[in-house]
N, C-alpha and C positions, 0 to 999 in steps of 0.2 A: 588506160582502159580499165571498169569495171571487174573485177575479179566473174561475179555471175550477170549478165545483163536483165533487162525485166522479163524476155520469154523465157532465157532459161533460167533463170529461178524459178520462175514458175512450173516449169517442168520439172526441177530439180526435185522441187517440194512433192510433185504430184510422184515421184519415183522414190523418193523417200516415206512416203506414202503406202505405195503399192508394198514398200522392201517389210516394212511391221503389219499389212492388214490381213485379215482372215482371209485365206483364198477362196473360201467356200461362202462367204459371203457376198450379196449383191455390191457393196461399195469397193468391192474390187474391181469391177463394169466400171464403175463413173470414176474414178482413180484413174483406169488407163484411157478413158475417153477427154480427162483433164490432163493429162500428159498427151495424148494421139492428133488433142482435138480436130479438124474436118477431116483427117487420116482414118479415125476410127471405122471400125468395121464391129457395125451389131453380130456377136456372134450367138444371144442368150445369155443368160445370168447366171448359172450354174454349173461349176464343174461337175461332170461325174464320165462315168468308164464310157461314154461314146466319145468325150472329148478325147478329138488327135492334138495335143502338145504339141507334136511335131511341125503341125501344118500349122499351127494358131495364128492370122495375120499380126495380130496386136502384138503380141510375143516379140515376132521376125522384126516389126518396127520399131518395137520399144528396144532390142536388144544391138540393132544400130543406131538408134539417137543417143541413148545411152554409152556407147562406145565412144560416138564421135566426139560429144559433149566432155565425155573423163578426157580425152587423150587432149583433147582445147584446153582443161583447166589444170591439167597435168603441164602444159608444156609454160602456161602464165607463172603455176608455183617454180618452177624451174627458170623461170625469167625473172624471180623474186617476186611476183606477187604476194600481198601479205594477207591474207583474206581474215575476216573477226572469225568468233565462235561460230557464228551460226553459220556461215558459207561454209568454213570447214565441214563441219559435224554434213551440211547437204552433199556434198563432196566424196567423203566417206561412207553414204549412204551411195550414191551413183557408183561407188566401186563394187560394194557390196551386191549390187544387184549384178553391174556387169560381171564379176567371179564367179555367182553362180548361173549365169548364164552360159557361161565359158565351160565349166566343168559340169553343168547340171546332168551329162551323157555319160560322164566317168564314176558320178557318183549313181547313176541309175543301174549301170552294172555289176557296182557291187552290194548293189540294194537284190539285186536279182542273181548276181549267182554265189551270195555270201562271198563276195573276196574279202570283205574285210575279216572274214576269220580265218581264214589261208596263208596270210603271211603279209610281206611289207604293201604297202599302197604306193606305186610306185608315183603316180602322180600328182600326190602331193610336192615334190618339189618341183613340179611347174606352176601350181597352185602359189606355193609362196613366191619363187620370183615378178609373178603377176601383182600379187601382192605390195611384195618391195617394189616394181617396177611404179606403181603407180602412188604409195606411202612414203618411200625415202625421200622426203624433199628435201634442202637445203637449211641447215640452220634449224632443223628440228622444229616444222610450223606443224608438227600435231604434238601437243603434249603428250597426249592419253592415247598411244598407239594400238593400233588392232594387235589382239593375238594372236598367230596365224595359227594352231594348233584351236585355240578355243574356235575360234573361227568355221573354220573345216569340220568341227566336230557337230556345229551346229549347220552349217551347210547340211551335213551326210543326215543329220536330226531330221530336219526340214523335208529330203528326197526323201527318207523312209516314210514319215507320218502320212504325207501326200500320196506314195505309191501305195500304201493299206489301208489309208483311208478311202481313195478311189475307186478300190478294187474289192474290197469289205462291204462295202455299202453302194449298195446298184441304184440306178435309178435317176430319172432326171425330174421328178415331182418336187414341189415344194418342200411336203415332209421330208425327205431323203436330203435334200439339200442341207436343210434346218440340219440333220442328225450329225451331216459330217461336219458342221460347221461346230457341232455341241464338241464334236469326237476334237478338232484344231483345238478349241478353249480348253478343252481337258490335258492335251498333253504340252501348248506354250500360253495357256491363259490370256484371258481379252490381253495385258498389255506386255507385246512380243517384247522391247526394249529391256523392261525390266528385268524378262523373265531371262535373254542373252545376260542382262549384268548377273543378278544373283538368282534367282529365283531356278534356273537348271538344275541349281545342287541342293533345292529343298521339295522337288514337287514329288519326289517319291514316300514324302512325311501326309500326301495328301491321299486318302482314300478315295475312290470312286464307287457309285453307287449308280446302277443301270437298271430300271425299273419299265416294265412294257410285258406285252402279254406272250406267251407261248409261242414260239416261230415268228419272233420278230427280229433276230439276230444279234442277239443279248452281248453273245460269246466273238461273234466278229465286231462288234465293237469294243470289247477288251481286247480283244486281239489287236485292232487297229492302235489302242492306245500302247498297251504292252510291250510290241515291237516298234515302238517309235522312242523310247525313253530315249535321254539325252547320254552319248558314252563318249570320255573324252580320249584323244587322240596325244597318243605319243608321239610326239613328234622326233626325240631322237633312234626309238626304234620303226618308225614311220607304218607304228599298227596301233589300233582301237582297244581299248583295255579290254573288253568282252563282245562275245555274238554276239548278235541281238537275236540272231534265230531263237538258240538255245536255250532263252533266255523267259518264256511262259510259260505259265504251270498252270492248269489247270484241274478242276476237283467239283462235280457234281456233287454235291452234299444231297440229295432228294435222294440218289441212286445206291447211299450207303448207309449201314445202318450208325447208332452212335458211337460204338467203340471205331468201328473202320474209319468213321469221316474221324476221330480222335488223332489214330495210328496212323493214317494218312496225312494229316494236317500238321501236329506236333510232332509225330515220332513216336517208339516207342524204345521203350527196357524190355529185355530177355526177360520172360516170365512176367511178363504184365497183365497179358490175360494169356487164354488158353491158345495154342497155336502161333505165339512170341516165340521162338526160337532161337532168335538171335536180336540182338541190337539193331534199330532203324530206324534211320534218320526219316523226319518228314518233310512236306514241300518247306515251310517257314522255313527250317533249319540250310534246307539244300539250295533254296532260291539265292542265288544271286545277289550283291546289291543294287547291281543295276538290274535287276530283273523283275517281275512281276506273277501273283503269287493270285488267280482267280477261283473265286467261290462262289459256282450257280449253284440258284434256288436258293440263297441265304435266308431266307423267308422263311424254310422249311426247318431251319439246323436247330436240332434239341435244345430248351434253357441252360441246360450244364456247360455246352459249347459256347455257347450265347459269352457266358460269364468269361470262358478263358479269351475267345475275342475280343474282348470289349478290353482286357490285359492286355494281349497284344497291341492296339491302336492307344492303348493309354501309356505303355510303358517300351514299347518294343520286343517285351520277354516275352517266355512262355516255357512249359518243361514239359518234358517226354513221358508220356505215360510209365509209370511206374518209376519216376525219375525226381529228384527234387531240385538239381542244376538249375538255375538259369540261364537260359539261353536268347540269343539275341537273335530278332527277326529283320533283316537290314534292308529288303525291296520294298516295293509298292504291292499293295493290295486294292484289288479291284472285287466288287461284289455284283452279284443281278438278282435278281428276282419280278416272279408275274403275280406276287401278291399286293394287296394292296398293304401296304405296314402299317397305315393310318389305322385301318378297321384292326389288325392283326397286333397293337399295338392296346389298342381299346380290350380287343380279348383279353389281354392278358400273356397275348402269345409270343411276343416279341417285345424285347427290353428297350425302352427310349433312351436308355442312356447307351445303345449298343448304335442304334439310328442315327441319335445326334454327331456320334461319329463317325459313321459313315457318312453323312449327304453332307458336305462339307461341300462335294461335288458330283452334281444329280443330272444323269441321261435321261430321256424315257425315248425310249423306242418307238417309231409310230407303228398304229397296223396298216394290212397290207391295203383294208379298204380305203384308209386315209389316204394312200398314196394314191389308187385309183380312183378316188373322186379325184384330185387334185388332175390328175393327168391321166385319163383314160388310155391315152397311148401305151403307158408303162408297161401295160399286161404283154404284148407283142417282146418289148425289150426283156421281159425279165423270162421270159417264155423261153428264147432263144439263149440266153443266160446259162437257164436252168440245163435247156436241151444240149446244149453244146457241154456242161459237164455231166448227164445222163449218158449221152447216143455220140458223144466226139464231134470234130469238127464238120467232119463229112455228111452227118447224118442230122447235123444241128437244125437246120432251116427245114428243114421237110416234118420231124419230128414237132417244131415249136407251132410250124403252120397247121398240121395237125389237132395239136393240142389247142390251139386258139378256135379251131372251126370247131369242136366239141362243145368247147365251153360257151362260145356265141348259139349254139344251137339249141343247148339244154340246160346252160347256167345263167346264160344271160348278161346284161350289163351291172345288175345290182346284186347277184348271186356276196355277199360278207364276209367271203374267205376267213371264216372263224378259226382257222389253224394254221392261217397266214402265208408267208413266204413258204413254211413246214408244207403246207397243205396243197400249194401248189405247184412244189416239187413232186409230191405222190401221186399229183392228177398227171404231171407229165407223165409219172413211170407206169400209170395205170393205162394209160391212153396208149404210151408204147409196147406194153406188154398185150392188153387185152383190147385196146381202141376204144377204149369209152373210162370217165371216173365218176363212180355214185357216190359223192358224199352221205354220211352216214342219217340215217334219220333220228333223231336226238328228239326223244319225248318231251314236250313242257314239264318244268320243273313243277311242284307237288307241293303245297304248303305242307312245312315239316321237314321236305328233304333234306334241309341246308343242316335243322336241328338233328337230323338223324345221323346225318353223315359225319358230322362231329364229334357227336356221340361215342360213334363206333369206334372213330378215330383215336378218340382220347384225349384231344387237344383242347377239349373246354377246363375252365378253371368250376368251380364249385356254385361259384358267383355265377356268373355266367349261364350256366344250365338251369339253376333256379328263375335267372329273369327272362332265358328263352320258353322254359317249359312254362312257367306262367304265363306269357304273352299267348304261348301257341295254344293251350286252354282258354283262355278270354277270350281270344277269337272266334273258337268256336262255341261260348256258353252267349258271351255276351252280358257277362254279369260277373261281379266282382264276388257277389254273396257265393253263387256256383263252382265260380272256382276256385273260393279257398276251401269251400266243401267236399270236392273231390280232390283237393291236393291235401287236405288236412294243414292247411295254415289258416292264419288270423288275416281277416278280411283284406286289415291295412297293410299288413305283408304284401298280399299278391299289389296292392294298388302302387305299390311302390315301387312292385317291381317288373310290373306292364313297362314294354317300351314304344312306345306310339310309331318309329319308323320301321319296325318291327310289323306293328299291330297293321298297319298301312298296307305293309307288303304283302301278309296275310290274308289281305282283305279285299287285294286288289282283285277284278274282275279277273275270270279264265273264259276264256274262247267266246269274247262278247258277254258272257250273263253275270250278274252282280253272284257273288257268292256267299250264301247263307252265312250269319251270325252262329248258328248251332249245326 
């Protein structure tokens, strides 16, 4: 007899399949429908926090066909079946699912109450003999044996990434989906296989870059990635080399000025500036190897900073204010930012060779109208989201139905939530506090404001302020001769340095009426 027959090969393949594909992707649907086939049960295309695991049909019957299947080809190799490479390697793949099928409740536990930084895991040695039960065949027919510690370590990988990616990122819209699926590729890369043989022990060398606007939950998706890195598993003290809680650090760079995001970041020396009193270690220094090292608003961080970054991700070092040591920065760094770096790059305000190091590996966050066109529904789910960590359990559904009949009443179905997920946390607390939220009224922007705000800021280069104040003078003369007249330059100066998408934006109509040249 056959070592695989032709249905179960073919299901072997589609389980081998499911064991490397993105779960947050649609080809996980048609994966377990080529494995289920007329079994299958349409459940949707997308995981997210409504989905019960528990109950999931597909799951329940994948994870008996798959049982039944190993234990038939498990009892063939024990009857000396000699099966080639490939039937193995499909073989090895059907265990692999069934193991974490078996334990995926043991590892969910100490996804949820930190066991694994409390002491031994005790059930890792039912883990391996399940293992051996189903690998020790006769006569050594796997060459290239599972490791059962590497193993386990990437199981516990796997329930972490899945439990903070789920629960990070709400929502069952397309966007949302697309995000957690962005957030899977960032922490095991499109190809899972590889990244089990080698690529675990290098993706902490790989920077992440999270790009999207203001309250679109920049920081839970470094989180999601953060607390999923890969830690490997002792097996003779039968504990996990590190937390993984303990294990993100976080630093608003907008929120501090340069010496603090400096002191904060590097470290400093006693006496480095004023109010140094004693030696202090920074996030780089203190982070972890396996740990992860995040900076919002990177968009924002001073050129001076800029430069020792860009030393960091080029070299791993860096040294502590008033220090000349080098020191080594051994986690992953993850960045966000709601600017665009394209234009911010163009200023002058952000270094490309600081960029190019970063987007190695690039999120962008959707906003929240995106997902509300996509699924009008969401608004109800994420209402009740919101309400339930506002108002508690008790008080979730009353406060969320509330807050929906508000915003149907006086915001409407197209109302842009310009401050997003942020913005619709505040109408909940507004609605609960005073029973109504007036988003704010926000004047049409001004030709000039953009130049004035920059200005003030400080953040124009020398360059830069010339070609906008020239622009923003032409616009309003209309003539090249006029405004090197009042700027006191040479004709060909200002015409150089007019810049036409500029002049455009300047020029564009306000409230319906074309707007004067002068």
């Amino acid at each position: 007899m056959p070592f695989l027959t032709g249905s179960d090969r073919a299901f072997a393949q589609a389980i081998a399949a499911l064991v490397h594909a993105n779960p947050f992707l649609p080809e996980r649907i048609e994966w377990e429908r080529a494995a289920l086939g007329p079994d299958f049960v349409a459940t949707g295309t997308l995981w997210h926090a409504r989905s019960d695991l528990d109950d999931h049909p597909n799951l329940a019957k994948l994870s008996r066909r798959v049982e039944a299947l190993a234990e038939t080809l498990r009892g063939r190799l024990a009857a000396g079946a000699r099966p080639g490479a490939e039937e193995l390697a499909l073989y090895e793949d059907l265990v692999v699912y069934l193991l974490y099928s078996r334990h995926q409740e043991n590892l969910l536990h100490l996804v949820e109450t930190r066991g694994a930084a409390t002491g031994r895991v005790a059930f890792y040695d039912a883990f391996t003999r399940d293992l051996e039960g189903f690998l020790a065949v006769p006569d050594g027919a796997f060459p290239a044996r599972q490791d059962a510690a590497h193993l386990f370590a990437c199981f516990f990988q796997v329930r972490r990434a899945f439990h903070h990616t789920i629960r990070n990122i709400r929502g069952g819209s397309l966007p949302a989906g697309r995000l957690r699926a962005a957030v899977w590729q960032s922490i095991f890369t499109r190809d899972v296989r590889r990244y089990r043989r080698s690529l675990y022990r290098r993706m902490g060398d790989v920077p992440t870059l999270i790009s999207g606007a203001s309250g679109t939950g920049k920081e839970l998706v470094a989180q999601a990635i953060g607390l999923a890195r890969y830690i490997p598993f002792d097996a003779d003290a039968r504990r996990f080399a590190e937390d993984f809680a303990g294990s993100f650090y976080a630093l608003n760079l907008s929120a501090l000025s340069p010496t603090l995001v400096e002191s904060e970041l590097f470290g400093h020396r006693r006496g480095a500036f004023t109010g140094a009193l004693q030696d202090r270690p920074g996030w780089l220094e203190v982070c972890p190897p396996l740990g992860t090292v995040f900076l919002d608003e990177i968009g924002e961080v001073d050129p001076a900073i800029q430069v020792k970054l860009l030393r960091v991700l080029q070299t791993r070092t860096f040294q502590r204010l008033g220090d000349t040591a080098d020191r080594v920065f051994h986690g992953k760094l993850v960045a966000a930012t709601n600017r665009d770096l394209g234009v911010e790059m163009r200023a002058g305000r952000f270094r490309a060779d600081l960029y190019y190091r970063l987007c190695a590996d690039l999120i962008i966050t959707p906003p929240l109208q995106a997902q509300l066109r996509d699924s009008p529904a969401e608004l109800g789910i994420l209402l009740r989201f919101i309400a339930q960590r506002v108002a508690g359990d008790a008080e979730a559904e009353a406060l969320a139905g509330e807050a929906e009949r508000w915003i149907t009443a006086h915001l409407g179905p197209d109302y842009p939530w310009p401050g997003n997920v942020r913005e619709l946390e505040q109408c909940v607390r507004n609605v609960m506090v005073r029973g109504e939220y007036r988003p704010p009224e926000v004047a049409p922007a001004r030709p000039g404001d953009g130049l004035a705000e920059a200005f003030l800021s400080g953040t124009l280069t020398a360059e830069e302020l010339l070609r906008r104040y020239c622009t923003l003078v032409y616009a309003r003369t209309g003539s090249y001769q006029e405004t090197a007249r009042r700027l006191g330059l040479d004709r060909r100066t200002v015409k150089d340095r007019v810049d036409p998408a500029l002049l455009a934006e300047l020029r564009a109509p306000a409230n319906g009426e074309p707007r004067p040249p002068a």
